[in-house]
LORO-748800 format. One record per residue (C-alpha): x, y, z; residue in one letter. Coordinates in steps of 0.1 Angstrom, whole numbers, padded with zeros to 4 digits. Each point is the difference from the previous one (the first is absolute). Example, Ala and Ser with C-alpha at 12.3 -4.5 7.8 and 13.67 -1.06 7.14 Angstrom:
REM LORO-748800
SITE      px      py      pz   type
SITE    0123   -0045    0078      A
SITE    0014    0034   -0007      S
This chain:
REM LORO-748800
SITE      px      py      pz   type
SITE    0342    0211   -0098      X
SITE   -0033    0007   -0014      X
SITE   -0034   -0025    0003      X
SITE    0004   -0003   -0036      X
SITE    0032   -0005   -0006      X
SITE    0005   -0022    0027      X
SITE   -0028   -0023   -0018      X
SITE    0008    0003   -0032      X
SITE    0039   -0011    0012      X
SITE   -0009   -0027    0020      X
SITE   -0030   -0014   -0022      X
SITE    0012   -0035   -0007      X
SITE    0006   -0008    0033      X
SITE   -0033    0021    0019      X
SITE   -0018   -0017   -0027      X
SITE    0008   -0036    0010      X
SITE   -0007    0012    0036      X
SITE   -0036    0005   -0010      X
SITE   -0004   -0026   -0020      X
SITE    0011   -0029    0027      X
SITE   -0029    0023    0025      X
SITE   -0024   -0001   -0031      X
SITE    0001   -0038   -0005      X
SITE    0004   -0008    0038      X
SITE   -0039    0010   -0001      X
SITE   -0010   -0038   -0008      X
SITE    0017   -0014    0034      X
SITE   -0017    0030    0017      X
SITE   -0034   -0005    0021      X
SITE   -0016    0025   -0018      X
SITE    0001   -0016   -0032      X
SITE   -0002   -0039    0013      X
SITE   -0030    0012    0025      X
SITE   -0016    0005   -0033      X
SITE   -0012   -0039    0000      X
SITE   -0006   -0003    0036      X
SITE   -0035   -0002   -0003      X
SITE    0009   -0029   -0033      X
SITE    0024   -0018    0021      X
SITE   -0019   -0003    0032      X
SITE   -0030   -0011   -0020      X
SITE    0017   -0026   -0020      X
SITE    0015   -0012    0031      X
SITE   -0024    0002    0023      X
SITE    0023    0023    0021      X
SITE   -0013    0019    0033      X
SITE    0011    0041    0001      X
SITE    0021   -0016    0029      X
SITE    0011   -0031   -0017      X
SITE    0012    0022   -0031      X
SITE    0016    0023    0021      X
SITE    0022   -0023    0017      X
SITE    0009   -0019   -0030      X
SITE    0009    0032   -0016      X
SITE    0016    0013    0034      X
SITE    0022   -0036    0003      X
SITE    0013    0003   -0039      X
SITE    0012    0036    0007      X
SITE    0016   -0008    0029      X
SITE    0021   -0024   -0017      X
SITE    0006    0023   -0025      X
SITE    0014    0024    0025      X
SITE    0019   -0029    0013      X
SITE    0019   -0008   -0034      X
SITE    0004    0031   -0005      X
SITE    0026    0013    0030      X
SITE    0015   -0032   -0022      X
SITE   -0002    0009   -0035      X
SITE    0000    0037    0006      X
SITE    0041    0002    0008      X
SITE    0006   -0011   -0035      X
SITE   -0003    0037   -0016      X
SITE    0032    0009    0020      X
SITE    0022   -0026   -0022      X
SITE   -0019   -0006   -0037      X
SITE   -0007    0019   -0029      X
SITE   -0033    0019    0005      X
SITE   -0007   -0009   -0035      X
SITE    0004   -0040    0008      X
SITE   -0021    0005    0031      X
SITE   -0026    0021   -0016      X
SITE   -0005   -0028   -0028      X
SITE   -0002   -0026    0026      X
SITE   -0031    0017    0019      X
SITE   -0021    0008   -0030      X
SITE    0002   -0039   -0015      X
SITE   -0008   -0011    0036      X
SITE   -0031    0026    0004      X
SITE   -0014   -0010   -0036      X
SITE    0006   -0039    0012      X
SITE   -0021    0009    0032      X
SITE   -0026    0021   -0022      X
SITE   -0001   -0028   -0025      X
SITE   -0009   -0023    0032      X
SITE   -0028    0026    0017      X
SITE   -0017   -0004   -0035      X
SITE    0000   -0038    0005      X
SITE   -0002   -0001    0036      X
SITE   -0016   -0035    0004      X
SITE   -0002   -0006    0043      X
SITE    0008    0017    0032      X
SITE    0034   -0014    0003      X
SITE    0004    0012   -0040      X
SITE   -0012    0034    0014      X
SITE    0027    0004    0033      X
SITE    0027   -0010   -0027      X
SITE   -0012    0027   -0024      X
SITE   -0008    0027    0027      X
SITE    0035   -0006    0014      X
SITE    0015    0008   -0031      X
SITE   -0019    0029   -0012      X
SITE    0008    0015    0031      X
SITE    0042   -0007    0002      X
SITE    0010    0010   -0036      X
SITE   -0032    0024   -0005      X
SITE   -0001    0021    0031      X
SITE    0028   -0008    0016      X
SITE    0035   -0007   -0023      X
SITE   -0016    0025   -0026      X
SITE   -0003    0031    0017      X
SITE    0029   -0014    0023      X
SITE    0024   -0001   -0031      X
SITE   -0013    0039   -0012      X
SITE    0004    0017    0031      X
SITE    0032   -0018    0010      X
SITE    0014    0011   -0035      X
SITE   -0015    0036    0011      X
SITE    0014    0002    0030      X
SITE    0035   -0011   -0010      X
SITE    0003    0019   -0035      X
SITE   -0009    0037    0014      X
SITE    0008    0019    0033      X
SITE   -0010    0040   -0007      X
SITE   -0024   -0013   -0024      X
SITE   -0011   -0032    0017      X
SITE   -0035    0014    0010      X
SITE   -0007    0012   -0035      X
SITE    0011   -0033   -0012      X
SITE   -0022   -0020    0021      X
SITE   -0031    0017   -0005      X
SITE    0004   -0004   -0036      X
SITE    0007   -0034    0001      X
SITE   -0031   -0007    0029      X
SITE   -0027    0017   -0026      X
SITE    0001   -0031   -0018      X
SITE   -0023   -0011    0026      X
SITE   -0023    0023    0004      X
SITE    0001    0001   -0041      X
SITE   -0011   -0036    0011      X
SITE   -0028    0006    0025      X
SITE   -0015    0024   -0025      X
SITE   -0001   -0018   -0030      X
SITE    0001   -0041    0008      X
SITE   -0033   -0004    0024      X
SITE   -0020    0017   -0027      X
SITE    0016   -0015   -0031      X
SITE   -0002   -0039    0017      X
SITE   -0040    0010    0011      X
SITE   -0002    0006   -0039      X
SITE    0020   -0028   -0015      X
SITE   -0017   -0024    0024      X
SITE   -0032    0006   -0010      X
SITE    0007   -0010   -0033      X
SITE    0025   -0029    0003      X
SITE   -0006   -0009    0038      X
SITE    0023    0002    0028      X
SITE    0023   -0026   -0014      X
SITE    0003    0014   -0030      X
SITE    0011    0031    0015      X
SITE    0030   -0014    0019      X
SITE    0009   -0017   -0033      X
SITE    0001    0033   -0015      X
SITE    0021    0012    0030      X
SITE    0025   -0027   -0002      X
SITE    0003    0010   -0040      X
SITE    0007    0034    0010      X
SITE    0029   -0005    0020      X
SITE    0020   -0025   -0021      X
SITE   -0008    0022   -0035      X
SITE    0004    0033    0016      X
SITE    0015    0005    0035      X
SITE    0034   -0026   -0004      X
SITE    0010    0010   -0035      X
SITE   -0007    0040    0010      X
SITE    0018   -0010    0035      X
SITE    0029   -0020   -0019      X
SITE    0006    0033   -0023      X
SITE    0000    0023    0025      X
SITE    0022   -0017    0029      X
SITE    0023   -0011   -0029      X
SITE    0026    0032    0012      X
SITE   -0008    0005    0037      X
SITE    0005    0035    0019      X
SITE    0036    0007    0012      X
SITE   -0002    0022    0028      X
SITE    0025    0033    0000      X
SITE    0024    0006    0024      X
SITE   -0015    0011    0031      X
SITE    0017    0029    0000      X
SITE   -0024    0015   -0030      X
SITE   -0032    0016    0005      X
SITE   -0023   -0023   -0012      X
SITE    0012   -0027    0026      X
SITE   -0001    0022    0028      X
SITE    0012   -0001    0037      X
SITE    0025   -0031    0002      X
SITE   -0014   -0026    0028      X
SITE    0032   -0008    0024      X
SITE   -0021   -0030    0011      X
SITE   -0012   -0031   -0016      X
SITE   -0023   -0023    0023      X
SITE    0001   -0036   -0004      X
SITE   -0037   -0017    0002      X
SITE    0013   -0012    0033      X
SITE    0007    0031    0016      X
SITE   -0030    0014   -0016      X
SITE   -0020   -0028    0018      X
SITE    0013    0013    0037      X
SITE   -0005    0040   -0008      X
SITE   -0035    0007    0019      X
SITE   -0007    0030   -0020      X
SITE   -0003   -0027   -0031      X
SITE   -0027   -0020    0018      X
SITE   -0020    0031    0014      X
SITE    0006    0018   -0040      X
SITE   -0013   -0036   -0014      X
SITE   -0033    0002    0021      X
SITE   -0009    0027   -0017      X
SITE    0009   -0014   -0034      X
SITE   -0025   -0026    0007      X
SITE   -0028    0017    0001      X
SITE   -0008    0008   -0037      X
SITE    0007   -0034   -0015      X
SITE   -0022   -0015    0034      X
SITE   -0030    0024   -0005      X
SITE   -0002    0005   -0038      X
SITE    0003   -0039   -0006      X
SITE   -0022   -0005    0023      X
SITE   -0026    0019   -0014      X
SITE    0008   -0008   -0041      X
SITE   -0007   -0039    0012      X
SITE   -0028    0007    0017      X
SITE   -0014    0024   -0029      X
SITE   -0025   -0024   -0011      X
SITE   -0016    0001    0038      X
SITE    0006    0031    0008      X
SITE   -0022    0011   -0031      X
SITE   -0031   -0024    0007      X
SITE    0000    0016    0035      X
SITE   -0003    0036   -0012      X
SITE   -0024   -0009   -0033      X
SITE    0027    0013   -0026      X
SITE    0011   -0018   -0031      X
SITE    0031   -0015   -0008      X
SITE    0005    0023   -0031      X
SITE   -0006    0030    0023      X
SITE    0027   -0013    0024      X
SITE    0021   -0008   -0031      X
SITE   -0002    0034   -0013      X
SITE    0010    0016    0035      X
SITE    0034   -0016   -0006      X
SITE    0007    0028   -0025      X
SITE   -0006    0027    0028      X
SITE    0027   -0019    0020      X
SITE    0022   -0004   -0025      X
SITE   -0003    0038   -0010      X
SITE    0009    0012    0034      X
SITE    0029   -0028    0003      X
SITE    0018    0012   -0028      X
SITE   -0009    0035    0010      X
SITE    0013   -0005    0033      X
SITE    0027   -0024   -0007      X
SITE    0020    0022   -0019      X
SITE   -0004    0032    0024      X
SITE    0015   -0024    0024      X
SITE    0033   -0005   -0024      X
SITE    0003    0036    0000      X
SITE   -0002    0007    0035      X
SITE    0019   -0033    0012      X
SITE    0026    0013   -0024      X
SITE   -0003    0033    0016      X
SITE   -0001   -0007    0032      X
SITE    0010   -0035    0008      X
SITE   -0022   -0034    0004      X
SITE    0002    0003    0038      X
SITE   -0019    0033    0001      X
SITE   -0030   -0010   -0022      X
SITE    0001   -0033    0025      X
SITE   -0026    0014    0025      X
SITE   -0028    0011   -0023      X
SITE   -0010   -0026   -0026      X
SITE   -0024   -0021    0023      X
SITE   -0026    0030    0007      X
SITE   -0017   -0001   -0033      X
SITE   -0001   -0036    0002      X
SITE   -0018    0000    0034      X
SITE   -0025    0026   -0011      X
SITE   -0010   -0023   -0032      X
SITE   -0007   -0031    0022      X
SITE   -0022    0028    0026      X
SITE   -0017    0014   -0037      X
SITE   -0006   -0043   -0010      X
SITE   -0014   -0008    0037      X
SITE   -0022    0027    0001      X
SITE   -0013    0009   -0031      X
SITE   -0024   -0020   -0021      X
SITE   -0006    0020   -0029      X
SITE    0015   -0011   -0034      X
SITE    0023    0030   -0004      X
SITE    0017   -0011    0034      X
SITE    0015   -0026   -0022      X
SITE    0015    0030   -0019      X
SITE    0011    0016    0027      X
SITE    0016   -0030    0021      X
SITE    0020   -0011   -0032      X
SITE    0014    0040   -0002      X
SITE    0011    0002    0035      X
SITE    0017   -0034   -0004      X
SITE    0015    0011   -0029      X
SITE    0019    0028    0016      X
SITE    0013   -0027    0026      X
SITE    0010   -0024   -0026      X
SITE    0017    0026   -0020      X
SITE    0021    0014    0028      X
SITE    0004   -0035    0010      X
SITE    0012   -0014   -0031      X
SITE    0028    0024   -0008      X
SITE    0010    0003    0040      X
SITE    0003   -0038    0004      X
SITE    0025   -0001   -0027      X
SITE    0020    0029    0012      X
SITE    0000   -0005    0036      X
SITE    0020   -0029    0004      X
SITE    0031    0008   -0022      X
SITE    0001    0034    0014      X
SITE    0000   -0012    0036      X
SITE    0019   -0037   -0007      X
SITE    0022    0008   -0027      X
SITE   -0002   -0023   -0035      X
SITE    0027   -0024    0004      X
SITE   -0022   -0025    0013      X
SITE   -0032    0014   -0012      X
SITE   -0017   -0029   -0017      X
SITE    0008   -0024    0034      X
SITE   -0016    0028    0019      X
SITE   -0031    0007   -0025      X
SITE   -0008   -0031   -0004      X
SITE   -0007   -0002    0045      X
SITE   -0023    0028   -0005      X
SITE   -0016   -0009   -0032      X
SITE   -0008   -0034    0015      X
SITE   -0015    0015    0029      X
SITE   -0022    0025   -0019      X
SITE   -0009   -0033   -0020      X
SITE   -0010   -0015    0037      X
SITE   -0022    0029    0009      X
SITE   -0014    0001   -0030      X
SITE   -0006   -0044    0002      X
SITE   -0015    0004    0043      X
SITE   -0023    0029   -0014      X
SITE   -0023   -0023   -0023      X
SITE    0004   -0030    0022      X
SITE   -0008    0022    0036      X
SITE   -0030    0015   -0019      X
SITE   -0013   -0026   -0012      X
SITE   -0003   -0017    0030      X
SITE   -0012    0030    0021      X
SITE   -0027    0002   -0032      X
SITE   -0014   -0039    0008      X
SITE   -0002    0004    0036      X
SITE   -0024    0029   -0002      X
SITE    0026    0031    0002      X
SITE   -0011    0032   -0016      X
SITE    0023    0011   -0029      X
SITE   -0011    0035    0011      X
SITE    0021   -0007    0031      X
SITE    0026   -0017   -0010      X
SITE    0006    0030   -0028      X
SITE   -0001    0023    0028      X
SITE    0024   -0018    0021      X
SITE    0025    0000   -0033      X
SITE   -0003    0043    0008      X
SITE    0005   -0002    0035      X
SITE    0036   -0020   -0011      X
SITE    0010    0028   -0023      X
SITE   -0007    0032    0022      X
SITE    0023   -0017    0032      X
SITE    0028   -0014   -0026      X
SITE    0001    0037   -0016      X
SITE    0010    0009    0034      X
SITE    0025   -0025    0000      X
SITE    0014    0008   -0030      X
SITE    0005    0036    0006      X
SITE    0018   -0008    0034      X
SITE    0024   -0029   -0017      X
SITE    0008    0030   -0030      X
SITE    0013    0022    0027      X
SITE    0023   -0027    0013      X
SITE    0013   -0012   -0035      X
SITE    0008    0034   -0008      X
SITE    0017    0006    0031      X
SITE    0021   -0033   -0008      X
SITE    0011    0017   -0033      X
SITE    0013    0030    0023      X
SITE    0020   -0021    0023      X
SITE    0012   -0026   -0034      X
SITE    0012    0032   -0020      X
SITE   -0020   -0010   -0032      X
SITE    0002    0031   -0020      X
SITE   -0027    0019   -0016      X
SITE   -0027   -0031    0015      X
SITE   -0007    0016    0037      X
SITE   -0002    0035   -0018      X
SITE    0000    0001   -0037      X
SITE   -0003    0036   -0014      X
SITE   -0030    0011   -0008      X
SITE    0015    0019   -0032      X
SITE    0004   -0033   -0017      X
């Protein structure tokens, strides 16, 4: 099946995909990092002190959500799909009237659980479960909804802010997704995706093994695979909350940092759906060892460089890690795991991306009060990448060599031809 024709058949159901990415933006730190500067004013908030608040409400987020996460694999995706965008509007709604610091943990923790956790959780889970030959195409179609995010929101909320303020901007937000994302959501999901029989092409090689999140919990090559996984939620939250900092210590202005977020988004999309066609091609596991090394250059170019097109040039070489990230994440599993129990599984890794992404702001902005050079601690973030690469490569060997031995057709070797 052709690009095009696999779109335009699967349209409804790609399209609620990216829409569930698009709208996960306002539980994602680089929109809510946005107000840091606001917040830690109006609060009187230390880098440190905000950083732990916000690392302590995404922990818990991660926390619910190994929870909350299992209930894709028994409900209508339509029902749980309404049921996160009324809670993230509820949670925007209360950002825009945050009122105290206890107000503000409430609020973080649950922009964080139904924003960037249960709403990119439900998308890729549907993904993943819908498609097999097709499933890396599919989830880099759906995953553009955030980079359509990144490129557009941080722009479009400096702009609205400075006409209605910061809390008017959230109000906006929460507007948005009860007028636009749950009736859109509500009309696509209404007639969800039944897979063909797995003997067909488009579903591809037929998995003779379903892992249960238990037995997924004792395979080592899942806990080696998820320290790589960690990586790009750790590192680029950690650098979207500390945005604010990061651009009084190289003398740049917000609205050039904002604009940079187009270059990322560019090469995300770019990348993300190269990656679709070579996963598809080639397999998840093969593409495994490589997606790190861009984003380990980028933090050497941030470190390094202080002229303003190093901004431009960090946020590109990101962007070819978050692209092949994006679309490999939601592939990976399924292919290796299976997608009987995929949401109980998913929802384990996406609450531990949320934790790397919740230690990153907290860490840092400890390291940042006790005199720490972000220079170093950016440089440290590349040194992680370049030995986990190495890691990853080894651990793709040995998963592919498990395919071998398990007699999973077409996975270990799939023809090149396809």
């Amino acid at each position: 099946m052709s690009y095009f024709a696999f779109v335009r058949e699967n349209l409804r159901w790609l399209l609620a995909g990216l829409l569930l990415t698009f709208f996960s933006s306002f539980g994602q730190t680089f929109f809510i990092s946005l107000v840091a500067g606001d917040l830690r004013s109006a609060f009187g908030l230390s880098h440190g002190a905000f950083g732990g608040l916000y690392m302590a409400a995404t922990l818990l987020s991660a926390a619910s959500l190994t929870v909350i996460g299992k209930v894709v694999d028994t409900q209508p995706l339509a029902l749980v799909s309404a049921a996160i965008v009324i809670g993230l509007a509820l949670f925007s709604v209360g950002m825009a009237s945050v009122s105290s610091v206890a107000m503000l943990f409430v609020v973080l923790y649950g922009l964080r659980l139904f924003g960037q956790g249960m709403m990119t959780h439900v998308a890729m889970t549907a993904m993943g479960r819908w498609y097999a030959a097709q499933r890396g195409r599919a989830v880099s179609i759906a995953a553009l909804g955030i980079q359509c995010g990144e490129a557009s929101l941080p722009l479009a909320f400096v702009a609205v802010s400075a006409v209605v303020g910061w809390r008017g901007a959230w109000w906006l937000g929460a507007a948005a997704l009860v007028v636009v994302a749950l009736p859109a959501l509500l009309l696509l999901l209404r007639v969800e995706r039944i897979p063909r029989g797995q003997s067909t092409p488009d579903d591809g090689p037929e998995i003779l093994r379903h892992w249960t999140r238990r037995e997924v919990l004792r395979d080592p090559a899942f806990w080696i695979i998820s320290a790589g996984t960690l990586a790009p939620p750790f590192i680029g939250t950690t650098i979207f909350f500390n945005q604010v900092y990061l651009v009084e210590l190289r003398g740049w202005t917000m609205e050039l940092f904002a604009s940079a977020f187009v270059a990322m988004s560019s090469m995300t999309i770019t990348c993300a759906l190269l990656a679709g066609w070579l996963i598809d091609r080639f397999t998840a596991v093969r593409v495994l060892p490589v997606f790190l090394l861009p984003l380990g250059a980028a933090c050497v170019l941030l470190a390094t460089v202080t002229a303003p097109w190093a901004a431009f040039g960090f946020m590109a070489l990101l962007g070819v890690s978050y692209g092949f990230s994006s679309t490999l994440f939601g592939s990976l599993w399924p292919e290796i795991y299976g997608t009987r129990h995929l949401g109980s599984v998913r929802s384990v890794t996406v609450a531990m991306m949320v934790l790397a992404s919740a230690i990153g702001p907290g860490l840092t902005g400890s390291l940042i009060d006790l005199g720490v050079a972000y220079e170093t601690q950016i440089l440290a973030m590349a040194g992680y990448c370049f030995v986990t690469a190495i890691a990853m490569a080894i651990v793709s060997s040995r998963v592919r060599r498990r395919f071998v031995s398990t007699a999973i057709p077409g996975i270990a070797g799939r023809s090149s031809s396809r």
